[in-house]
N, C-alpha and C positions, 0 to 999 in steps of 0.2 A: 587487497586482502580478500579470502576468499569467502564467498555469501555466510557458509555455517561457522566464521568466525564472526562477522559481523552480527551474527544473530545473539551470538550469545555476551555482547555488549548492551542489547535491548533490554528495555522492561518487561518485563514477565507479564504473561498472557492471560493466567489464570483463572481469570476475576471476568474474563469476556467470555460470552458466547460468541458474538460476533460484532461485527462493526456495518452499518449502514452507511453507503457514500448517497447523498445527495449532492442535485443539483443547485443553481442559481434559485429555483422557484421553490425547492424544498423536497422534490421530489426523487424517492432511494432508484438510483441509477445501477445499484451494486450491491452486494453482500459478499462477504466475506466471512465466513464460518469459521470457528476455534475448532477444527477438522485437519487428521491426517491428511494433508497437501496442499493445506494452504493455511497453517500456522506460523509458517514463516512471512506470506506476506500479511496476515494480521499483525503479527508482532513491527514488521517495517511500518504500514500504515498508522498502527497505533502510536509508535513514535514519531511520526513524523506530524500528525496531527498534534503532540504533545509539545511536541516543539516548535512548529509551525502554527496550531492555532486551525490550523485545515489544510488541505491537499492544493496550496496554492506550486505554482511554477515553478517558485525556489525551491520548498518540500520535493516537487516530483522529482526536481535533479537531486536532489540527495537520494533520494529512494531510489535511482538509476544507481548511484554510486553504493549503495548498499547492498542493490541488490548483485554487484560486482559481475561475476564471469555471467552470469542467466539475462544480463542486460543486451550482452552482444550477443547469445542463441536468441532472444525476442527477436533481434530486431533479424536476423538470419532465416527466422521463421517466426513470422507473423502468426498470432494465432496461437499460439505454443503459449505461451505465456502472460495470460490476459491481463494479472495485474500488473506486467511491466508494460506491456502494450498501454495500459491505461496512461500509465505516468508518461510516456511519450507523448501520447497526445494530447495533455494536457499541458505540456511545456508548448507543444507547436500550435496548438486552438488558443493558446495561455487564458487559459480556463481555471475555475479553484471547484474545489470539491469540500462540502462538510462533511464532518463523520459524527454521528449518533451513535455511539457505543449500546451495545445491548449486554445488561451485567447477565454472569451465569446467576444462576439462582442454588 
């Protein structure tokens, strides 16, 4: 299925400004801004912490699968696509990520 139908399967974004990925020690490795270009991966990230609990390994493979056709341009070109790039390497480091939601005001 293709990335912008899967989006519109997600929870609504609204209510975020953005999301904070930390690490093991607590520390924000990442933002991710409720911003033209990267609303779609707030909306992935934010469900998949909803359902996951945090950016663990099994999350980051659904978030490859969600983010469908843009998963195989990541990995085609490196660098193009930071937050899928993220979720790979967090599947091959099998690493977890938290997310600290920032509400809009």
């Amino acid at each position: 299925m293709p990335f912008a139908e899967n989006l519109k399967k997600l929870p609504g974004i609204s209510h975020l400004a953005a999301i904070n990925l930390l690490d093991a020690e607590g520390n924000v490795v990442a933002v991710i801004e409720n911003k033209a270009g990267s609303q779609g991966s707030l909306a992935v990230y934010n469900h998949l912490a909803q359902t996951y609990g945090a950016i663990t390994p099994d999350a980051a493979r659904k978030g490859l699968e969600l983010y469908a056709e843009h998963t195989e341009d990541a990995r085609q070109h490196p660098g193009k696509h930071p937050n899928v790039d993220r979720l790979t390497a967090l599947i091959e480091e099998r690493k977890t990520l938290r997310i600290k939601h920032v509400f809009a005001v």
